[in-house]
LUMTORDO-149534 format. One record per residue (C-alpha): residue number from 1; residue in one letter; x, y, z. Coordinates in nm, 2 decimals. Layout:
<recs>
REC | seq | type | px | py | pz
REC | NUM | A | X | Y | Z;
...
</recs>
This chain:
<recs>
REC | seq | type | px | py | pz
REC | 1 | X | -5.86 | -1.98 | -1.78;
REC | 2 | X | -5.63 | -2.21 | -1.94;
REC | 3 | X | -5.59 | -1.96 | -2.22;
REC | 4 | X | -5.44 | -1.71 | -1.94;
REC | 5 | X | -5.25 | -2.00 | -1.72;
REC | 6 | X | -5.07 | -1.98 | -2.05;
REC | 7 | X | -4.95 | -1.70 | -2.10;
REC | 8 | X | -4.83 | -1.64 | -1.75;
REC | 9 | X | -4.65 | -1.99 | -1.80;
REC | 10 | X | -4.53 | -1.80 | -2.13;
REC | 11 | X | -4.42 | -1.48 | -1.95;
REC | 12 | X | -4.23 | -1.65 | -1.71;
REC | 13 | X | -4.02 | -1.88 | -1.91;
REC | 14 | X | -3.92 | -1.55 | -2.07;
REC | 15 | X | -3.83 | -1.35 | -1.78;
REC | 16 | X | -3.66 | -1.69 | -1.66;
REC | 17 | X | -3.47 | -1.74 | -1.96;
REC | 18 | X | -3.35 | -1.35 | -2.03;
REC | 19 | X | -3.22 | -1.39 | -1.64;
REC | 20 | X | -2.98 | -1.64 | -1.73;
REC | 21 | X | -2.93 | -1.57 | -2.14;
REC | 22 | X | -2.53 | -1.57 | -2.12;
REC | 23 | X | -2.31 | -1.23 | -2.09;
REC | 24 | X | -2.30 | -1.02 | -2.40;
REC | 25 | X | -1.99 | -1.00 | -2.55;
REC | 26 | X | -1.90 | -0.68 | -2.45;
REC | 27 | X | -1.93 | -0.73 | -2.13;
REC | 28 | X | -1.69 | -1.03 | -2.15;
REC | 29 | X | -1.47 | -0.89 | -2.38;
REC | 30 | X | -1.40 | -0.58 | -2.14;
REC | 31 | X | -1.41 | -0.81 | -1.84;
REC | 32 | X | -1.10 | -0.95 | -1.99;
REC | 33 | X | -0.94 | -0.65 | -2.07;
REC | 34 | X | -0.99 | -0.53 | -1.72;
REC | 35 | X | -0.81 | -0.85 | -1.56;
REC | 36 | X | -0.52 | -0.83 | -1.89;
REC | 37 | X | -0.46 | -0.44 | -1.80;
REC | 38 | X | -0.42 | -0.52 | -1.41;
REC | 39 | X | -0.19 | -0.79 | -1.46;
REC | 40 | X | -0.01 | -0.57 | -1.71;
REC | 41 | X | -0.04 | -0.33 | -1.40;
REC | 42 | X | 0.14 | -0.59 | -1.17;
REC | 43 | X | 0.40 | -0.70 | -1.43;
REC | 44 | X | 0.51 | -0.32 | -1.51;
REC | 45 | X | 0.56 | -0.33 | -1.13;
REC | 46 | X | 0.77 | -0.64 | -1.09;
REC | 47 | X | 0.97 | -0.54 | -1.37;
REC | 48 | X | 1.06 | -0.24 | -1.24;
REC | 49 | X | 1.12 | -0.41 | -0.87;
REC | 50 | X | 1.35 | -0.67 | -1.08;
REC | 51 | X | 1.53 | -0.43 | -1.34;
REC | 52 | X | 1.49 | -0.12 | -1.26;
REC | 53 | X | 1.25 | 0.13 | -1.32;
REC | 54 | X | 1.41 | 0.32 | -1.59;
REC | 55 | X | 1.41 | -0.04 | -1.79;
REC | 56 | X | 1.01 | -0.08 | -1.70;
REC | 57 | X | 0.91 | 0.25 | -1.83;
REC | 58 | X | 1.10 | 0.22 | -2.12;
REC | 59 | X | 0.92 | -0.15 | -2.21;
REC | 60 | X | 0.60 | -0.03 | -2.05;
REC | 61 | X | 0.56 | 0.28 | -2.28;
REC | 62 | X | 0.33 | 0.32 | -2.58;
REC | 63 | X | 0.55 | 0.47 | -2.87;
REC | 64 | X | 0.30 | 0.82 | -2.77;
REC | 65 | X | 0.29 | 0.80 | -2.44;
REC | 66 | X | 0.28 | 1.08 | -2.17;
REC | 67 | X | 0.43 | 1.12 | -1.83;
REC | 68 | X | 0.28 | 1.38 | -1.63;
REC | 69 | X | 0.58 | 1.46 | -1.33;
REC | 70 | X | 0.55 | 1.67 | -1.08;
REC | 71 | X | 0.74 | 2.07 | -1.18;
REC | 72 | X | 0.75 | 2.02 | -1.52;
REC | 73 | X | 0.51 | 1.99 | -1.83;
REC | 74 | X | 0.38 | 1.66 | -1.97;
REC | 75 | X | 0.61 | 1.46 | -2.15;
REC | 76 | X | 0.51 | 1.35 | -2.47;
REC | 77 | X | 0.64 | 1.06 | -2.68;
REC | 78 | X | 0.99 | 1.14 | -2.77;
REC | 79 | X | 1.03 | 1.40 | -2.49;
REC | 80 | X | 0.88 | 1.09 | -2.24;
REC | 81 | X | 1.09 | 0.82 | -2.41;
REC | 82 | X | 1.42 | 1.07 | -2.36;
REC | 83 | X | 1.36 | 1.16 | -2.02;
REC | 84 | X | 1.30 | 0.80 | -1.90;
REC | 85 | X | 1.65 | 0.74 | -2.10;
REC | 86 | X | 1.83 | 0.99 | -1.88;
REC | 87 | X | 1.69 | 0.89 | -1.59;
REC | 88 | X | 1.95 | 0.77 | -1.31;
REC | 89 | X | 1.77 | 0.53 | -1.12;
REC | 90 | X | 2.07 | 0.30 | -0.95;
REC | 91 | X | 1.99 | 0.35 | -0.63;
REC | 92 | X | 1.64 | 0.42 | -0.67;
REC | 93 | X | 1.37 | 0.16 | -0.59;
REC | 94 | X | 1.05 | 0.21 | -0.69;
REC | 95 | X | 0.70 | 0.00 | -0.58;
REC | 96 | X | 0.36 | -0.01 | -0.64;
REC | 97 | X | 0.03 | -0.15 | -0.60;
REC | 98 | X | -0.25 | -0.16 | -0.87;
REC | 99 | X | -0.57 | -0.12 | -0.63;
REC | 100 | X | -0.84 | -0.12 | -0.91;
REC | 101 | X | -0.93 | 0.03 | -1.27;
REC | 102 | X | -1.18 | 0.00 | -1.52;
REC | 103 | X | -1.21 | -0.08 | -1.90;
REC | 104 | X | -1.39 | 0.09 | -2.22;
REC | 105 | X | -1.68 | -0.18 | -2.36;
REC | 106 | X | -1.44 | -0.16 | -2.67;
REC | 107 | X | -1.18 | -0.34 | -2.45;
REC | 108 | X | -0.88 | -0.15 | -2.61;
REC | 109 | X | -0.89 | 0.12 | -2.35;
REC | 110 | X | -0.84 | 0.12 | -1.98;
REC | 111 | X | -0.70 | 0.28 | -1.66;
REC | 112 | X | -0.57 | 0.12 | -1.33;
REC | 113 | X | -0.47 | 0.34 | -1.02;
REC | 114 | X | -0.31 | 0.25 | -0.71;
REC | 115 | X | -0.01 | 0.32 | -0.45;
REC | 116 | X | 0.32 | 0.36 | -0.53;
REC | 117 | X | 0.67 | 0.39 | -0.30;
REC | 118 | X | 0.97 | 0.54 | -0.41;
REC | 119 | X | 1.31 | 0.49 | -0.19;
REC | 120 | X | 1.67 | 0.57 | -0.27;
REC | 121 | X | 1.94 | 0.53 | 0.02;
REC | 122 | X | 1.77 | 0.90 | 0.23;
REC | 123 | X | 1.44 | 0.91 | 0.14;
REC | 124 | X | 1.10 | 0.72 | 0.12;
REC | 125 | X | 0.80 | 0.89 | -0.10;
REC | 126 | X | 0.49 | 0.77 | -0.09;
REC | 127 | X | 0.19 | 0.84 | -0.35;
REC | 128 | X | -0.11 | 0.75 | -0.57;
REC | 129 | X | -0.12 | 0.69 | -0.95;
REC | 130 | X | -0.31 | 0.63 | -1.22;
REC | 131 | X | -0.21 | 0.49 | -1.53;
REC | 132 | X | -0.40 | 0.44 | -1.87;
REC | 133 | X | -0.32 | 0.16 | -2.08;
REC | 134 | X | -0.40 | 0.13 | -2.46;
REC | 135 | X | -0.41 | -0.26 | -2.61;
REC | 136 | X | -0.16 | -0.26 | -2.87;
REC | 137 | X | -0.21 | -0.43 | -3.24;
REC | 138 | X | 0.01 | -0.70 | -3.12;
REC | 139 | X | -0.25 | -0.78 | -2.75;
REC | 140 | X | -0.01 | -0.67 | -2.53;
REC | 141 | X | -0.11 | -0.35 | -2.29;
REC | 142 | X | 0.11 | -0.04 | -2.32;
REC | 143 | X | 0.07 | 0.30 | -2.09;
REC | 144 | X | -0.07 | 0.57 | -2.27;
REC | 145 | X | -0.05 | 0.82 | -1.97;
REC | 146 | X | 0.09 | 0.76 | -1.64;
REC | 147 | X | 0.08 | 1.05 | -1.37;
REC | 148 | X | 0.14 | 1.00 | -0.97;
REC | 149 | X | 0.06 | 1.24 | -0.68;
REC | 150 | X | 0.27 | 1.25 | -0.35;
REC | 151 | X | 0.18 | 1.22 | -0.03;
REC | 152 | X | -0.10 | 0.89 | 0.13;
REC | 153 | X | -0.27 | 0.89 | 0.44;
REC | 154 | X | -0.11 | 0.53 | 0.48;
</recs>
C-alpha cells in the first residue's frame, strides 16, 4: 500500500510539474514576434498619418515586396517601390487599424489584418487589409505583401 501511495505521489508531482514547466521557446519567441509585427503594424500607420503615406510605404517595404491594388496586377519589388514613388498622395490621408494577426513558430514570419480609411478633400473609402511582414536581418519588421479590399460593414 505504501508501495502504491508512492507512486500516485510520484505521478502527481509529474503531472503538477509539466503543468507549470515554463513556455517553450517557440512559443515565446513567436509570442514576441506577434506583439513586434503589431506594433510595426501601428507604427507603419502613424507614420503614414504623420508623413504621408507615400513616405510609409516606401520605409515600410521589404526590398521584394508586393502590393496587390485593386485594377491592376501585383506589384512586385521594383514595380512596387516605383509605383509607391509616383504616387501623389498630398491631399490624401490614409488610416488604419491593425485588429489582430498571427506569427510562424520560426518568429520571422507573420501577418496582421485590420481596417483602413482613406480620404482626400471628396471622398472617404473604407476597407480591410492584410499585410504580411518578414523580420529583416537587422530585427526590424518589413511588409512582404500588403493587399486591401473596399467596402466594411462599419
Amino acid at each position: 500500500a505504501i508501495i502504491n501511495s508512492m507512486r500516485y505521489i510520484i505521478i502527481l508531482l509529474f503531472v503538477f510539474s509539466a503543468c507549470t514547466m515554463p513556455e517553450s521557446e517557440d512559443v515565446k519567441t513567436s509570442e514576441l514576434a506577434l506583439q513586434e509585427i503589431q506594433q510595426a503594424d501601428i507604427d507603419f500607420a502613424n507614420f503614414s498619418k504623420e508623413h504621408g503615406m507615400r513616405k510609409a510605404f516606401l520605409e515600410y517595404i521589404d526590398d521584394d515586396g508586393i502590393m496587390m491594388r485593386d485594377n491592376t496586377l501585383p506589384l512586385i519589388g521594383a514595380h512596387a517601390i516605383d509605383y509607391i514613388t509616383s504616387m501623389n498622395d498630398s491631399s490624401i490621408l490614409l488610416t488604419w487599424e491593425p485588429r489582430g494577426g498571427d506569427v510562424a513558430a520560426s518568429g520571422d514570419l507573420g501577418y496582421t489584418f485590420g481596417i483602413y480609411e482613406m480620404k482626400d478633400s471628396a471622398n472617404i473609402q473604407k476597407g480591410t487589409y492584410v499585410t504580411i511582414w518578414k523580420k529583416q536581418p537587422d530585427g526590424k519588421w518589413k511588409f512582404v505583401l500588403d493587399s486591401g479590399n473596399q467596402g466594411i460593414g462599419e
